[in-house]
N, C-alpha and C positions, 0 to 999 in steps of 0.2 A: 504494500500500500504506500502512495506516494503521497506526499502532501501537496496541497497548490502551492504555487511559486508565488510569493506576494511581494509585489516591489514595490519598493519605498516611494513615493512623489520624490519628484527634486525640490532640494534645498531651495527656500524663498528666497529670492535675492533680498539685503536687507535695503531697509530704508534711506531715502541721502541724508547725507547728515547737513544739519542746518546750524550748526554753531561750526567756526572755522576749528582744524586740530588745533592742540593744546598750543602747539608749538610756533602757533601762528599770533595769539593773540597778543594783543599792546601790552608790553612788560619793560621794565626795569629790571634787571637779572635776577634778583629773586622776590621782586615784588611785580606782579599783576595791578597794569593800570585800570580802577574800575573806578565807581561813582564817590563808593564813602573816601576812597585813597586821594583824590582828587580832593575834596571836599575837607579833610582833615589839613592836606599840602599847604590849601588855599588858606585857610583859618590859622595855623601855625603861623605861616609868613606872612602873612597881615598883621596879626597881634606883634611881632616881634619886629614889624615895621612900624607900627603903630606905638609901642612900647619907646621905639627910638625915637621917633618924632613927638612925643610929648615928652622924653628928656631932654633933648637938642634945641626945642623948639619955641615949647610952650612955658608961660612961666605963671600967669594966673591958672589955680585948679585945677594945678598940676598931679596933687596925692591922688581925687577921685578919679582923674584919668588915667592913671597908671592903674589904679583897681580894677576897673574896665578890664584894660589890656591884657593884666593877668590874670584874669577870668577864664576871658578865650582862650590863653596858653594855659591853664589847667584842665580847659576841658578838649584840649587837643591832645594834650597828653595823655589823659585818662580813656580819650576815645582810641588811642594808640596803645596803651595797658590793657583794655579789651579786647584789641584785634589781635594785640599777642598773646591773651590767655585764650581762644576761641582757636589760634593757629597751633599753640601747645596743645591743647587738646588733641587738636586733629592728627598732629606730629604724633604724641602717645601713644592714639589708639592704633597708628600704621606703624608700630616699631621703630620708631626714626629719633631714637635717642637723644642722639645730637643734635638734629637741630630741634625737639623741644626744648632741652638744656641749655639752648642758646636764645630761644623765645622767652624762659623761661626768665635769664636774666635780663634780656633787655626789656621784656614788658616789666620787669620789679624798678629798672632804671624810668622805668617812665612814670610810674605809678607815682618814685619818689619826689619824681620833677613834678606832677600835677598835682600832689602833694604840698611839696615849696610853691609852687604857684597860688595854688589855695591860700597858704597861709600870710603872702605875700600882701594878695589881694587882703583879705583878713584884717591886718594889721593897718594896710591903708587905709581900710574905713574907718579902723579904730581911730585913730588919730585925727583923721579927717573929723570926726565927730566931738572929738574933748575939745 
């Protein structure tokens, strides 16, 4: 007794793909240019261009403007402490030691900067206020 012969369908071909390969996308060597990275770049160098020009420049309410400035440089930092504790994650869970280990301190080096930023601004108001 023979069995039927049953043959397989062919392979579907797959789908095209609609995002370019990895390899193609806008980067910076190990950073992926996307919308928040743009967005962080943009608010860092502002505030720290901002920061400059009301020390160089400005001489009336001068302390609440420098509060201002280190605001947005703490919350650029702290939004840069996130994306490094989000990319250690991802690092972790793929075995990739090293460079979590390396996300791990630079996102601690920025937490501490947005940190001192905080406390910068902080202390401006204080003062600004007695």
């Amino acid at each position: 007794m023979t069995e039927p012969s049953t043959s397989a369908p062919p392979p579907a071909t797959p789908p095209p793909a609609t995002a370019p390969p990895s390899g193609r996308r806008p980067h910076i060597w190990p950073l992926r240019i996307t919308l928040p990275v743009i967005v962080v770049a943009l608010a860092m160098i502002g505030s720290l261009a901002y920061i400059g020009y009301v020390v160089l420049r400005v001489r009336d309410n001068q302390i609440p403007l420098l509060a201002y400035g280190f605001v947005v440089l703490g919350a650029s930092f702290a939004a840069i402490a996130i994306g490094s504790l989000m990319g250690m994650w991802r690092a972790a869970s793929r075995s990739r030691a090293g460079r979590a280990f390396a996300l791990a301190i630079f996102g601690g080096l920025a937490a501490l900067a947005a940190i001192g930023s905080f406390t910068v601004a902080a202390l401006s108001a204080l003062v600004w206020n007695t």
